[in-house]
KEVONU-738363 format. One record per residue (C-alpha): residue in one letter; residue number from 1; x, y, z. Coordinates in nm, 4 decimals, padded with zeros to 6 digits, always signed. Example, Ala and Ser with C-alpha at 12.3 -4.5 7.8 and 13.67 -1.06 7.14 Angstrom:
# KEVONU-738363
@residuo: A; num: 1; X: +01.2300; Y: -00.4500; Z: +00.7800;
@residuo: S; num: 2; X: +01.3670; Y: -00.1060; Z: +00.7140;
END
This chain:
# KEVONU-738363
@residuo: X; num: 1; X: -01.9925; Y: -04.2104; Z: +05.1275;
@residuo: X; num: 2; X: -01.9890; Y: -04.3105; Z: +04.7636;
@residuo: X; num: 3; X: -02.2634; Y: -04.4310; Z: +04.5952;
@residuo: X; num: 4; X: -02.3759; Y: -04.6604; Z: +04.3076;
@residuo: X; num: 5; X: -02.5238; Y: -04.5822; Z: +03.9830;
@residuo: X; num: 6; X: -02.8485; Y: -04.8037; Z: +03.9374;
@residuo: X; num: 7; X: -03.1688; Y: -04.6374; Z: +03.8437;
@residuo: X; num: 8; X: -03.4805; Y: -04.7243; Z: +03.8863;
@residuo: X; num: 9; X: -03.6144; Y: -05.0313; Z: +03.6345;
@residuo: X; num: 10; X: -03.8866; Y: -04.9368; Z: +03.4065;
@residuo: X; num: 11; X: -04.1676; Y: -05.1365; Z: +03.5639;
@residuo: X; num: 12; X: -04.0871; Y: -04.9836; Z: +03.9061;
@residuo: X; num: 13; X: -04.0958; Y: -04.6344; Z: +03.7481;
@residuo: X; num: 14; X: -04.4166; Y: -04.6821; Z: +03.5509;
@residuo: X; num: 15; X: -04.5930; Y: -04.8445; Z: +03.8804;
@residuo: X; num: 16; X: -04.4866; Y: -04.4897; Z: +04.0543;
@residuo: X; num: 17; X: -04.6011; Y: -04.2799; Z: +03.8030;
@residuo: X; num: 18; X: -04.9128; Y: -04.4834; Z: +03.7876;
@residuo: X; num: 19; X: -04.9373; Y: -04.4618; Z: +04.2177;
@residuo: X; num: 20; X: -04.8909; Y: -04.0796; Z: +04.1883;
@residuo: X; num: 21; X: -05.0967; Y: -03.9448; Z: +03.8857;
@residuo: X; num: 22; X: -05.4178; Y: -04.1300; Z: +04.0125;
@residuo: X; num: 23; X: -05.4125; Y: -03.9180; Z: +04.3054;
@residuo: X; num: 24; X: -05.3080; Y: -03.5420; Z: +04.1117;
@residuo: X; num: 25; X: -05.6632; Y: -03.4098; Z: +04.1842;
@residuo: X; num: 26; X: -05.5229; Y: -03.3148; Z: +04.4994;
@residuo: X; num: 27; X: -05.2118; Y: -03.1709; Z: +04.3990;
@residuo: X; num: 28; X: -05.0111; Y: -02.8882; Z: +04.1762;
@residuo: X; num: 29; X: -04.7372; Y: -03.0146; Z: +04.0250;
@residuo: X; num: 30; X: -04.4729; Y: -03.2872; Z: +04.0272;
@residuo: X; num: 31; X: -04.1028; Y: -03.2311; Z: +04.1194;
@residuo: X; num: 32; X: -03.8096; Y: -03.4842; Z: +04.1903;
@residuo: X; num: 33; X: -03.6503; Y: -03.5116; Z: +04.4637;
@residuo: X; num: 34; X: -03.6088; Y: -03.1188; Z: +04.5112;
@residuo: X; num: 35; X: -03.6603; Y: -02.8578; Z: +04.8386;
@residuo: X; num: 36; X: -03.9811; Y: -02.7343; Z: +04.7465;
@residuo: X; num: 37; X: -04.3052; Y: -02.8515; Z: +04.9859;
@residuo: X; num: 38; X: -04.4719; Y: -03.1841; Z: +04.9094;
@residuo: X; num: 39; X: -04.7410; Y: -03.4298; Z: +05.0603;
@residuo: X; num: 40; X: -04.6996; Y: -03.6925; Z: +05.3051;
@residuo: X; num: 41; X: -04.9442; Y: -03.9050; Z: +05.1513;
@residuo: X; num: 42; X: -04.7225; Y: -04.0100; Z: +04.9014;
@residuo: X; num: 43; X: -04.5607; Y: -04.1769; Z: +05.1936;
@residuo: X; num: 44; X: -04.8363; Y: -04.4302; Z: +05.2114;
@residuo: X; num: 45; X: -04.8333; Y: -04.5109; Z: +04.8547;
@residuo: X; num: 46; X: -04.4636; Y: -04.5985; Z: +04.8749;
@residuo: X; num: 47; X: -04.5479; Y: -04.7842; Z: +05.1757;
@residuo: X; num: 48; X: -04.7340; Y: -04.9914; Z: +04.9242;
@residuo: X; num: 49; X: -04.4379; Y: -04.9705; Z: +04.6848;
@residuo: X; num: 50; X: -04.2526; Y: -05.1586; Z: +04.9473;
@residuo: X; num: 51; X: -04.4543; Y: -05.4502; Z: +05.0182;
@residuo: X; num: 52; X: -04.5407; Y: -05.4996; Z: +04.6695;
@residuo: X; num: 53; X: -04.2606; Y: -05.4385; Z: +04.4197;
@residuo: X; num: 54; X: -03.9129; Y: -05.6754; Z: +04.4250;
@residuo: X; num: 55; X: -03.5718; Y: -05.5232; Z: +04.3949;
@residuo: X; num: 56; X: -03.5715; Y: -05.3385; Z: +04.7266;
@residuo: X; num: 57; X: -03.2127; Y: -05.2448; Z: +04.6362;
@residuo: X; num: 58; X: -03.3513; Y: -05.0082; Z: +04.3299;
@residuo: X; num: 59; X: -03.5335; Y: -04.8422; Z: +04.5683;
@residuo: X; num: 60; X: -03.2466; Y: -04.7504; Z: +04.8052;
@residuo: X; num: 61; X: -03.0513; Y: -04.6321; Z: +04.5364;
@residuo: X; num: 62; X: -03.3180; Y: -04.4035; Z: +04.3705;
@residuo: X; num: 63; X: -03.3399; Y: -04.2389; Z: +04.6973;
@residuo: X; num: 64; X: -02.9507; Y: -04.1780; Z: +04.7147;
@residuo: X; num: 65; X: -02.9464; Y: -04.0759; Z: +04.3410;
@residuo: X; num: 66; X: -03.2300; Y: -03.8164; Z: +04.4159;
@residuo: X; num: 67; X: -03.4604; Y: -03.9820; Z: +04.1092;
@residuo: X; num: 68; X: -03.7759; Y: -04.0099; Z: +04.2732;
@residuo: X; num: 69; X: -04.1202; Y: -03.8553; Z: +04.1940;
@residuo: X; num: 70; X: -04.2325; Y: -03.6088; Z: +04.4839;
@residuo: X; num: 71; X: -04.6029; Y: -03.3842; Z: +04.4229;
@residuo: X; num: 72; X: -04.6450; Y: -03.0778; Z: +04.5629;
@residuo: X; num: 73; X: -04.9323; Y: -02.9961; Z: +04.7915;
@residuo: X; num: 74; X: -04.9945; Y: -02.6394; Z: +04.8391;
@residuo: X; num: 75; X: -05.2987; Y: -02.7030; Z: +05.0933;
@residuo: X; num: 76; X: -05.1142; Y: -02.8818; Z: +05.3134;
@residuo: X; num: 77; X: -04.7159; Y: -02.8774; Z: +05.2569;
@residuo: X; num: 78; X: -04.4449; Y: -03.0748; Z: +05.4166;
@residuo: X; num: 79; X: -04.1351; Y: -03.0663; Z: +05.3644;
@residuo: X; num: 80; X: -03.9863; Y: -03.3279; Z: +05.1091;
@residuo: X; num: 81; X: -03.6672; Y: -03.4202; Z: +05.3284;
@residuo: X; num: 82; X: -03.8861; Y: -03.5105; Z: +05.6063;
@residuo: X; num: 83; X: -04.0922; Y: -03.7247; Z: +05.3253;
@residuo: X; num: 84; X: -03.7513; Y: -03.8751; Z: +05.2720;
@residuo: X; num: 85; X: -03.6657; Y: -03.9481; Z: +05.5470;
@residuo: X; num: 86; X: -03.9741; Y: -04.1322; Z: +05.6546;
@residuo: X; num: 87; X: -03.9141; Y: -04.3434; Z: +05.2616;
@residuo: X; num: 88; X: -03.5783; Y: -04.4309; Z: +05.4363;
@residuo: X; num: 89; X: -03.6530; Y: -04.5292; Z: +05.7608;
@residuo: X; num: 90; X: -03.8916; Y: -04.7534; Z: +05.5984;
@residuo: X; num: 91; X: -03.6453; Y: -04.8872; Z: +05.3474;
@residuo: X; num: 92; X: -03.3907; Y: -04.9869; Z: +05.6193;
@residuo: X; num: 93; X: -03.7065; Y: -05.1638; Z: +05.7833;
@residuo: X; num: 94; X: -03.7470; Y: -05.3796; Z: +05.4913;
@residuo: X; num: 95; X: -03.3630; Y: -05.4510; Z: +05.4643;
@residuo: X; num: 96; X: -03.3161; Y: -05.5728; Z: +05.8561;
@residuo: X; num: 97; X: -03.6275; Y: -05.8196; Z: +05.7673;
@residuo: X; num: 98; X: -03.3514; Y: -05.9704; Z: +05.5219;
@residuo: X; num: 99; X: -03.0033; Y: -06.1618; Z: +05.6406;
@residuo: X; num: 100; X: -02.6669; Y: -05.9723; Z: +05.6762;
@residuo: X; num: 101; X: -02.3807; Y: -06.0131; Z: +05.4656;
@residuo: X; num: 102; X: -02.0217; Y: -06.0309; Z: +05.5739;
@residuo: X; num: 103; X: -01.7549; Y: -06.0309; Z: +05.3107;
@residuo: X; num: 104; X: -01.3740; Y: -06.0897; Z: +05.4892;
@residuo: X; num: 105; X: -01.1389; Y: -06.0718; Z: +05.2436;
@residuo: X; num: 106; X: -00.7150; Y: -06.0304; Z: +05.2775;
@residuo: X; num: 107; X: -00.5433; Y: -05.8451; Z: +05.0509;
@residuo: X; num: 108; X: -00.1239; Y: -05.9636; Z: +04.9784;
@residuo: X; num: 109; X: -00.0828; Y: -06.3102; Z: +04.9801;
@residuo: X; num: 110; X: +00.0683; Y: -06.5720; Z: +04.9911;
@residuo: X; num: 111; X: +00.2256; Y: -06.4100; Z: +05.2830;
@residuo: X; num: 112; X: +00.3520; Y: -06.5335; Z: +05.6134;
@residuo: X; num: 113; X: +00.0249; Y: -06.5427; Z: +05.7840;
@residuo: X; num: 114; X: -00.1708; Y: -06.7080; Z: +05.4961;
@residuo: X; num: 115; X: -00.1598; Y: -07.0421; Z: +05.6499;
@residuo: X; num: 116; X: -00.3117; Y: -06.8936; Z: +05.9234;
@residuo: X; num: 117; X: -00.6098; Y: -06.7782; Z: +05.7291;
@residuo: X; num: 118; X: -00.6448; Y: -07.0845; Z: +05.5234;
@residuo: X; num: 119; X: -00.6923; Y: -07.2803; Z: +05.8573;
@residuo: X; num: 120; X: -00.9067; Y: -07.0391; Z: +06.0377;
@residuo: X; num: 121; X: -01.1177; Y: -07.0646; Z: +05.7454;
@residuo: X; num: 122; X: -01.1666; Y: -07.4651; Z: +05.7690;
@residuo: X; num: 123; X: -01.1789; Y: -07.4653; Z: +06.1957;
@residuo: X; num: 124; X: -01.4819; Y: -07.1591; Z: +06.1926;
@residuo: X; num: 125; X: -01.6146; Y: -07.2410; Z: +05.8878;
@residuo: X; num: 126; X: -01.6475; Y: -06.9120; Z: +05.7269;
@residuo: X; num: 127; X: -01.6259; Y: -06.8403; Z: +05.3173;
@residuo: X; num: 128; X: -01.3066; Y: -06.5788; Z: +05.3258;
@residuo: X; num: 129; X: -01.1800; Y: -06.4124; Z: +04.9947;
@residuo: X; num: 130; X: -00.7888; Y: -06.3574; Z: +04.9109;
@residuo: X; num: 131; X: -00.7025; Y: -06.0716; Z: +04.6708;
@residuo: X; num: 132; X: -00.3023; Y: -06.2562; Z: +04.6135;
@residuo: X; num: 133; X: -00.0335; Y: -06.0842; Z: +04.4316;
@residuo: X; num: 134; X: +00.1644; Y: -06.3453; Z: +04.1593;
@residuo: X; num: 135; X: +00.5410; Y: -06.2142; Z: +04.2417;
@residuo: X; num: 136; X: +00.4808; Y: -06.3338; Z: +04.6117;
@residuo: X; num: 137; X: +00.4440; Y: -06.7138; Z: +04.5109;
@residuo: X; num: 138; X: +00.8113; Y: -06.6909; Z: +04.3771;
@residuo: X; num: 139; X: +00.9401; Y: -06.5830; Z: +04.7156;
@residuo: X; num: 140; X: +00.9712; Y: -06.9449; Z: +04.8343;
@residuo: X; num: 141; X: +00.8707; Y: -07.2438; Z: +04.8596;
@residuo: X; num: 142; X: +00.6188; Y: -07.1942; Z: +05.1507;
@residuo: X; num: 143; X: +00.4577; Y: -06.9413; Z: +04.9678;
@residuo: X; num: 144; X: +00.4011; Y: -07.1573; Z: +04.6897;
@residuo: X; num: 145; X: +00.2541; Y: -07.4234; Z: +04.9437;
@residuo: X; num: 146; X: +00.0351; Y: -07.1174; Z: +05.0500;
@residuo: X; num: 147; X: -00.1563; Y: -07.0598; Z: +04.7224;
@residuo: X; num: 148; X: -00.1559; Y: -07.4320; Z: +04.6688;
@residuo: X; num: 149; X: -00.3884; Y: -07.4344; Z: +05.0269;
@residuo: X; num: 150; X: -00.5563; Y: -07.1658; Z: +04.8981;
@residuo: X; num: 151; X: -00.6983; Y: -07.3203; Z: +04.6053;
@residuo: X; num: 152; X: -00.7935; Y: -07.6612; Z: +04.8090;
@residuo: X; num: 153; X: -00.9734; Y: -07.5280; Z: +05.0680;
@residuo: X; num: 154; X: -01.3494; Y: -07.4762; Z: +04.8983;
@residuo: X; num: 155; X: -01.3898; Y: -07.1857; Z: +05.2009;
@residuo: X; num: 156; X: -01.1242; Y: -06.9784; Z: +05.0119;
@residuo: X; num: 157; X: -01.1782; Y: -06.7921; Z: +04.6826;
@residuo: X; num: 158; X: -00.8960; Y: -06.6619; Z: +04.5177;
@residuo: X; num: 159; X: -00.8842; Y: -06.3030; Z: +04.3207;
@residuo: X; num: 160; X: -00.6907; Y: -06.0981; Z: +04.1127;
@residuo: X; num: 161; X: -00.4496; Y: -05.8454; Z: +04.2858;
@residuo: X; num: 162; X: -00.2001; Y: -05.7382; Z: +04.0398;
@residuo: X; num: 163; X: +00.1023; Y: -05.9246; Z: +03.9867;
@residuo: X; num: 164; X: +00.3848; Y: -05.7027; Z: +04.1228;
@residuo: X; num: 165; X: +00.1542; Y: -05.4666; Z: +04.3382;
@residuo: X; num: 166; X: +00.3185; Y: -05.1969; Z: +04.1708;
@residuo: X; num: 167; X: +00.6293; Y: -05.2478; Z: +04.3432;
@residuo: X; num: 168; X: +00.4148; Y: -05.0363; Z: +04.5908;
@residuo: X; num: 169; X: +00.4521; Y: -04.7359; Z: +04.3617;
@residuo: X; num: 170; X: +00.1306; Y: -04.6759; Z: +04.2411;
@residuo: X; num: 171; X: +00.1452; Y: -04.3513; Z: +04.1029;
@residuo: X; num: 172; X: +00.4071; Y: -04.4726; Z: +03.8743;
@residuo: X; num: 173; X: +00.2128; Y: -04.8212; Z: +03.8577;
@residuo: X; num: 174; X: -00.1072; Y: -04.6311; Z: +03.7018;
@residuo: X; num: 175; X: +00.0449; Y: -04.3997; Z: +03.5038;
@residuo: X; num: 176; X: +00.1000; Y: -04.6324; Z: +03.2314;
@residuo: X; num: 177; X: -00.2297; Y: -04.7761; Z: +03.1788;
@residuo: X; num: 178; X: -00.1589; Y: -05.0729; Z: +02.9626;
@residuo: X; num: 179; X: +00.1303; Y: -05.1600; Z: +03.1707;
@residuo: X; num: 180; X: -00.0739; Y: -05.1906; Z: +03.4359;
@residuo: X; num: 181; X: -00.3588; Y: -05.3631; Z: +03.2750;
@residuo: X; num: 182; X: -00.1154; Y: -05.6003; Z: +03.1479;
@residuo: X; num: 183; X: +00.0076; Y: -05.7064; Z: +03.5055;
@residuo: X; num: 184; X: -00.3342; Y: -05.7931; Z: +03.6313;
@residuo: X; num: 185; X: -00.3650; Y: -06.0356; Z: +03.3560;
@residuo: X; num: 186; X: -00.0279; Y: -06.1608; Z: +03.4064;
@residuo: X; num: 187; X: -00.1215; Y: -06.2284; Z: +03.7718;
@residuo: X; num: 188; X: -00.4433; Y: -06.4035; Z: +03.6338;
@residuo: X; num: 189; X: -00.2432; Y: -06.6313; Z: +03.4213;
@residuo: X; num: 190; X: +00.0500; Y: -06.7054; Z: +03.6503;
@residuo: X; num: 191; X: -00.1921; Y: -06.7787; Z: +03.9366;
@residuo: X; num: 192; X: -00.4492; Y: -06.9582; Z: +03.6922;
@residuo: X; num: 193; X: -00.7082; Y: -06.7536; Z: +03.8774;
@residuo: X; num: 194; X: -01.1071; Y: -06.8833; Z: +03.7840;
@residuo: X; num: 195; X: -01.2304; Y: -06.5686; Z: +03.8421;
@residuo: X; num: 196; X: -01.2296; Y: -06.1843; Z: +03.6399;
@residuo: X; num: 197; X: -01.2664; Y: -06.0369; Z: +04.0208;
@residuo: X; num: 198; X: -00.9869; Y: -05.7616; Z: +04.0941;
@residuo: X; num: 199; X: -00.9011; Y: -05.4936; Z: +04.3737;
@residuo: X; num: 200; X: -00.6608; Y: -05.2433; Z: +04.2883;
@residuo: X; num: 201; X: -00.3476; Y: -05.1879; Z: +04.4997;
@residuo: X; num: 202; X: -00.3469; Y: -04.8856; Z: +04.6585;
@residuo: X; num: 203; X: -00.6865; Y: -04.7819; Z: +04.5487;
@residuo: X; num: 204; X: -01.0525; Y: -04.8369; Z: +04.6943;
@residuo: X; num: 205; X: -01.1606; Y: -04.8054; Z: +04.3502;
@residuo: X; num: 206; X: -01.5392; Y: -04.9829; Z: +04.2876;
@residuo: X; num: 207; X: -01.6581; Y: -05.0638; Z: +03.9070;
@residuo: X; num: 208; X: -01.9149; Y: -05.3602; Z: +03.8635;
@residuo: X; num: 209; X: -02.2477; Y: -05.3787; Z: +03.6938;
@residuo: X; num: 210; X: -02.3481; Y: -05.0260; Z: +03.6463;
@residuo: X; num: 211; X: -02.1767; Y: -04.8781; Z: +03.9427;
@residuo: X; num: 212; X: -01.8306; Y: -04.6709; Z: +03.9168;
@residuo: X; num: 213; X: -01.6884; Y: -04.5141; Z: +04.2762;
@residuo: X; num: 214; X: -01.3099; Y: -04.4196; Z: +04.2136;
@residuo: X; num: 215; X: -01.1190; Y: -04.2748; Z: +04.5178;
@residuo: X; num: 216; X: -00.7709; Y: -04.1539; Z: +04.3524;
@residuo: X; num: 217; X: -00.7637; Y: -04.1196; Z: +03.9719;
@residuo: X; num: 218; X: -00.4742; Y: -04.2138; Z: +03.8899;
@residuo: X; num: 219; X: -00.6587; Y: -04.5769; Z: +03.9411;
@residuo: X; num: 220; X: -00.9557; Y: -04.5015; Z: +03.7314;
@residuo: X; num: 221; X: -00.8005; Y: -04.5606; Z: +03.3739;
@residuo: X; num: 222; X: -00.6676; Y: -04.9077; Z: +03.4501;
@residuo: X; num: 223; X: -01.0125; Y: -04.9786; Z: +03.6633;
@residuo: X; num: 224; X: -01.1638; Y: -04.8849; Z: +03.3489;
@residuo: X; num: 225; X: -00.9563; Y: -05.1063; Z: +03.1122;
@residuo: X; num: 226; X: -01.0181; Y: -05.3877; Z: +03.3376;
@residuo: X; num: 227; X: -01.3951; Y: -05.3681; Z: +03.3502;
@residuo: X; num: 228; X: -01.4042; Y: -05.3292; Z: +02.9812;
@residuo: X; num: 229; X: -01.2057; Y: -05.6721; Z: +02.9495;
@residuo: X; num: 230; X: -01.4737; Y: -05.8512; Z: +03.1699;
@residuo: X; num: 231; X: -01.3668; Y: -05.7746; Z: +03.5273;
@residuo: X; num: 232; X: -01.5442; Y: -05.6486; Z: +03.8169;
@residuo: X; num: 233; X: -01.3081; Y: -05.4273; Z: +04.0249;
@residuo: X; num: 234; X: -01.4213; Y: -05.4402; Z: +04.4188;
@residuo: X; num: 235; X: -01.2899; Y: -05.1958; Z: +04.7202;
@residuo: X; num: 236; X: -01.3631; Y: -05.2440; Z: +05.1171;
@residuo: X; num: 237; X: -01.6310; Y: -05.0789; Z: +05.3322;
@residuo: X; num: 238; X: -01.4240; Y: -05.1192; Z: +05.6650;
@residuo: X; num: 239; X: -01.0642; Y: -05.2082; Z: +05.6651;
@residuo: X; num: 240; X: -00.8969; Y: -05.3594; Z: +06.0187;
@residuo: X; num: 241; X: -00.5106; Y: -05.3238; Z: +06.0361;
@residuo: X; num: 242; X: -00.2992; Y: -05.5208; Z: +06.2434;
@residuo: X; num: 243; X: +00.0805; Y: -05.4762; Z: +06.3248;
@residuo: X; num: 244; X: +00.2784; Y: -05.7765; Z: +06.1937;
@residuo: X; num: 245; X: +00.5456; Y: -05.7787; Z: +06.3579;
@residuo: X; num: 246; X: +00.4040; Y: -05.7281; Z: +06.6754;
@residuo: X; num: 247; X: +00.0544; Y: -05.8870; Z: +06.6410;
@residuo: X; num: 248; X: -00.1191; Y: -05.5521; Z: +06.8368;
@residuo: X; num: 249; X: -00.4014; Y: -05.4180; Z: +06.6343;
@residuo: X; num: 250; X: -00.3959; Y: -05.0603; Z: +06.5154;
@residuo: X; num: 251; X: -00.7761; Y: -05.0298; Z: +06.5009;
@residuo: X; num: 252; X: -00.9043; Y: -05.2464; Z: +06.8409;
@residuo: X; num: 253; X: -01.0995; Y: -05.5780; Z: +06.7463;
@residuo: X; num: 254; X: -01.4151; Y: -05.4058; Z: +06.9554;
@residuo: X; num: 255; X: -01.4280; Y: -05.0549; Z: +06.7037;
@residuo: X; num: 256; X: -01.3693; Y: -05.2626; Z: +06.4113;
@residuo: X; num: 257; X: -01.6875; Y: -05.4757; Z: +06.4500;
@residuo: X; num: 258; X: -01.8631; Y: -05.2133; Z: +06.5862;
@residuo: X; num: 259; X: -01.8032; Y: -04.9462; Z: +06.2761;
@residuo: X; num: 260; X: -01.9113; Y: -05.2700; Z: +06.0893;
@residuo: X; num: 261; X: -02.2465; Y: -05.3204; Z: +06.2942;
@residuo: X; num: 262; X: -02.3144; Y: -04.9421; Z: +06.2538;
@residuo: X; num: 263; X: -02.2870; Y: -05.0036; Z: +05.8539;
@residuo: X; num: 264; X: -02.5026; Y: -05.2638; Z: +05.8858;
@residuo: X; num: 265; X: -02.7469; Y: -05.1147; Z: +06.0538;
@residuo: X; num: 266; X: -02.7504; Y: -04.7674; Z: +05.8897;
@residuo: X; num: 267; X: -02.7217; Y: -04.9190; Z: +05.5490;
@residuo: X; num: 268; X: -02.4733; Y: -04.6791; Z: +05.5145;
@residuo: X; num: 269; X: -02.1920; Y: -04.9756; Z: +05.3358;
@residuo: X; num: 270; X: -02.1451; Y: -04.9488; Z: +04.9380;
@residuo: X; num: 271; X: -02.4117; Y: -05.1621; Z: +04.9294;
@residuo: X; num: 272; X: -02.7290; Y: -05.1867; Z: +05.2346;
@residuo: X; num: 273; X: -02.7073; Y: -05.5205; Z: +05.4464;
@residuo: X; num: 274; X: -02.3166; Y: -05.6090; Z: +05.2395;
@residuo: X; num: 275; X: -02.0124; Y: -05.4930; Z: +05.4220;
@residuo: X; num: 276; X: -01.6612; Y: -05.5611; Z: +05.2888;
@residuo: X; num: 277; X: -01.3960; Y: -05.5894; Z: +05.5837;
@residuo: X; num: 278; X: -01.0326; Y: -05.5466; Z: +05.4326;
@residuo: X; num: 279; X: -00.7544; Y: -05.7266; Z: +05.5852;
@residuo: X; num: 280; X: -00.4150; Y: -05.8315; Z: +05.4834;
@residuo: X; num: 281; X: -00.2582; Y: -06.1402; Z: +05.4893;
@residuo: X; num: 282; X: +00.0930; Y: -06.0695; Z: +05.7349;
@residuo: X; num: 283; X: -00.1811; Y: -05.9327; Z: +05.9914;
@residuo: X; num: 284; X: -00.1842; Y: -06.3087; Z: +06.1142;
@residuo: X; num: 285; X: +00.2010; Y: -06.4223; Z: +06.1452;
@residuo: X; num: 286; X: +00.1692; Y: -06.3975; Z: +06.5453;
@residuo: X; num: 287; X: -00.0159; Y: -06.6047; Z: +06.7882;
@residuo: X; num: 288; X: -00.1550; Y: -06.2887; Z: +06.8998;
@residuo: X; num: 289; X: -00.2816; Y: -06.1714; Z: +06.5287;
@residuo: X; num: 290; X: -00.4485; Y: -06.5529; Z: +06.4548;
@residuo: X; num: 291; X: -00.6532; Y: -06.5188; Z: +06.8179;
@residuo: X; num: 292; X: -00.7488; Y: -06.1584; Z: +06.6575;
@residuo: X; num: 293; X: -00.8576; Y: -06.2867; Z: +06.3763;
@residuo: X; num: 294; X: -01.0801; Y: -06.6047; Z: +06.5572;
@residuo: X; num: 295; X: -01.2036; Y: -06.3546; Z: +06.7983;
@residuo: X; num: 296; X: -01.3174; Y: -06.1351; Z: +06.5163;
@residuo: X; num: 297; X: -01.5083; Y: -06.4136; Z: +06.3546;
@residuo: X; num: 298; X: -01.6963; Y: -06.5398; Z: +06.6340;
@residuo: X; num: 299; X: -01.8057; Y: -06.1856; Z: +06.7039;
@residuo: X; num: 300; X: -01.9298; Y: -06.1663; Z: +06.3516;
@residuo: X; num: 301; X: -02.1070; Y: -06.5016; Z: +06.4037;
@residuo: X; num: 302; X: -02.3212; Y: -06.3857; Z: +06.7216;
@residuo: X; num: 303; X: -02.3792; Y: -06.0985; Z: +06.4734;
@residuo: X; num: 304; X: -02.5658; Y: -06.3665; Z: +06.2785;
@residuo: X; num: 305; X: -02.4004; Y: -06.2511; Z: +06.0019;
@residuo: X; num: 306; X: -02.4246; Y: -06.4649; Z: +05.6817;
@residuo: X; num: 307; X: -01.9834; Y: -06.4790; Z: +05.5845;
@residuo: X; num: 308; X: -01.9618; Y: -06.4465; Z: +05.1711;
@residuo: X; num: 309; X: -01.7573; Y: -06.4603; Z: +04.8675;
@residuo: X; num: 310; X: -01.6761; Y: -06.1625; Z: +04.6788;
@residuo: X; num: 311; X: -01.7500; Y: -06.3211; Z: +04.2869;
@residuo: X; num: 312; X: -02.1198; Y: -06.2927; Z: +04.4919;
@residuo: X; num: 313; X: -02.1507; Y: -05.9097; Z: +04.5566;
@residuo: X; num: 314; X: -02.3340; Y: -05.7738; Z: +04.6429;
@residuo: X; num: 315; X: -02.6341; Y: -06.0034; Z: +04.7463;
@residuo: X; num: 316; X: -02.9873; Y: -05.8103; Z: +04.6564;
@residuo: X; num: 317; X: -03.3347; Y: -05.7842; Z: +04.7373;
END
């Protein structure tokens, strides 16, 4: 699993330095993070950390990133992955107190299928985000009465997926960074898109705030251009395939909202209690694909799942 970049804000640091050098009477020295034998009662004090101090998010991620203080005790050691593990049981506590976010977002359109989306959107009532590609609105007139739905319908933002998509060559695509950078704002002016939110074809690449996950780098450079020109670059937690031509799902509906509920309650997603769900727009050309789809929501409803846009990742604590 990747993981972001945040460390932890000054006031949050301070207050644990405070928390742990009141009680160094009792201890030998200070380590981070590292195998040697600490003391459980720096549980407690975190404990107290948790109620007390906002940003719950910081927290998480200084775990992850291996930045926080741990004292040794040599009178009584324990072990400081069991300490750890007790900070992160009581982290995910203090997430599940806090709503769920679902992000559905379909990458390729305006494709047959988008219509589909668009009015699934308005009968459930769900925010959904579309990641379109420009050189698909050209492909006809329906297409062009796809976006046009798209932009209406206040339950569907609209993002930044390239223009040409690479011509689905994305070695070739990447390899000539300002090419590529080029086509993204091409595809932003084309589709007179509101918002600097992108997702790479072809890559689960994440850059936003201070957080960088790249999966391939052949994506990075032009991820990196992007972000530098004002855009936050998103990827997918989960992604849910459908056959389009048949309407049978590759993944089943059941595994794909469970492997979401296990992210969710693992806190194991990019980001703890915010799971992405890719999809593509020609999933839902068939009757059978559109039920999929409607089945998949309502199961995400009795999840009591709170359904978001992207241009609001990821929602903290």
């Amino acid at each position: 699993m990747h993981l972001g970049f945040r460390g932890l804000r000054g006031g949050i640091f301070i207050l644990f330095l405070l928390l742990f050098g009141a009680s160094c009477q009792n201890f030998s020295t200070q380590v981070f993070g590292s195998n040697k034998q600490d003391s459980l009662s720096i549980i407690d004090d975190m404990e107290h950390v948790l109620k007390h101090e906002p940003l719950l998010l910081d927290k998480w991620d200084s775990l992850r990133r291996n930045q926080l203080i741990f004292t040794v005790d040599t009178i009584n050691p324990i072990s400081i992955n069991n300490q750890k593990r007790k900070l992160k049981d009581s982290l995910r506590r203090e997430f599940n107190k806090h709503p769920k976010h679902v992000f559905l977002t379909f990458d390729d359109g305006p494709l047959v299928g988008s219509f589909a989306i668009d009015s699934l959107a308005k009968a459930k009532n769900v925010k959904v985000s579309a990641f379109l590609v420009g050189r698909h609105e050209n492909m006809g007139n329906a297409r062009k009465r796809d976006v046009q739905r798209y932009k209406a319908n206040p339950l569907v933002a609209c993002y930044n997926h390239s223009y040409t998509h690479g011509y689905n060559k994305f070695a070739n695509f990447y390899s000539d960074v300002k090419a590529s950078y080029d086509d993204f704002v091409k595809n932003e002016n084309v589709l007179d898109l509101k918002h600097k939110i992108a997702r790479l074809p072809g890559r689960n690449i994440w850059i936003y705030d201070d957080v960088r996950v790249i999966d391939l780098k052949s994506g990075a450079k032009t991820a990196d251009t992007l972000f530098t020109n004002g855009y936050k670059i998103y990827g997918w937690d989960v992604e849910w395939r459908i056959n389009s031509v048949t309407g049978v799902p590759v993944q089943p509906l059941v595994q794909t909202v469970n492997k979401m509920r296990n992210f969710m309650n693992n806190k194991s997603s990019q980001t703890p209690n915010n799971v992405v769900l890719l999809m593509h727009d020609d999933m839902f050309q068939t009757k059978n694909g559109r039920k999929l789809l409607a089945n998949l929501i309502d199961s995400l409803k009795k999840e009591n799942y709170k359904f978001e846009f992207m241009e609001d990742y990821p929602i903290k604590y």
